[in-house]
N, C-alpha and C positions, 0 to 999 in steps of 0.2 A: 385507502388500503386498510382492510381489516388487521385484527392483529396479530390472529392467526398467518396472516401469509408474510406482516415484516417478521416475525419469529421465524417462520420458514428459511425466508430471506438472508437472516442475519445466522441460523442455525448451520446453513449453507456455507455462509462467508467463511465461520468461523471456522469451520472444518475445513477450507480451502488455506487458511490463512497459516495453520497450523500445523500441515502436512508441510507447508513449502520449507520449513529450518533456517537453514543459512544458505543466502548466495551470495556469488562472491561478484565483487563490482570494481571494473580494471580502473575507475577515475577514481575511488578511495583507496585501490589497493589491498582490501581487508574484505573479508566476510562479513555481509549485513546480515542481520538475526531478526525472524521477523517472534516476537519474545510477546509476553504478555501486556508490556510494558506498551507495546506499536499496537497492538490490539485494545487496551484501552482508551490510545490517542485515536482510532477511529470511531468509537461509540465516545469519548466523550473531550472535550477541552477545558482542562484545566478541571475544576471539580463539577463541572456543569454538564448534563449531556447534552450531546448533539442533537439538534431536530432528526424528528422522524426520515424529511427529506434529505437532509447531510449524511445523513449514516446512510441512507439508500445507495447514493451517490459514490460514496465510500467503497457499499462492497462491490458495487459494480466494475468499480476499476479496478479493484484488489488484481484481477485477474490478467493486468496489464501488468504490475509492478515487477516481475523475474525479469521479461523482456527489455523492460526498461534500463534498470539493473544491469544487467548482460551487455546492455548495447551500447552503454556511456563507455564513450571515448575520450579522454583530454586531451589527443592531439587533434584531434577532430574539431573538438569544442575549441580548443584556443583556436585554430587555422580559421575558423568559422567568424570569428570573434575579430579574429584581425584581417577580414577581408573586406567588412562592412563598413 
């Protein structure tokens, strides 16, 4: 991947990541913020960046994280947990 297009890529994310705010998530009970803070734990861990391929991977699912978010349930999750 040239680097023109992970800049693309990542130019993209970030303007997807940072439009979304705060959702609100009914198994924490509170609003998750997606802050500058969630945005540098995707580009990098700890004070190291992430490979080229990690960050890819990263913003590709960025676009799942509201839905997921949204759809956690903890009585689902426990009923799930105690049926197994």
């Amino acid at each position: 991947m040239t680097n023109e297009r992970y800049q693309n890529k990542k130019d993209e994310a970030k303007k997807y990541y940072f439009s979304i705010g705060e959702v609100y998530c009914p198994t924490l009970r509170r609003e998750v913020a997606f802050s500058r803070d969630g945005w540098n734990d995707i580009l990098r861990k700890g004070r190291k960046h992430r490979t080229i391929p990690d960050q890819l991977r990263r913003f590709n699912l960025l676009r799942h994280a509201v839905s997921v978010l949204k759809s956690l349930n903890p009585r689902k999750q426990f009923f799930s947990v105690m049926d197994k």
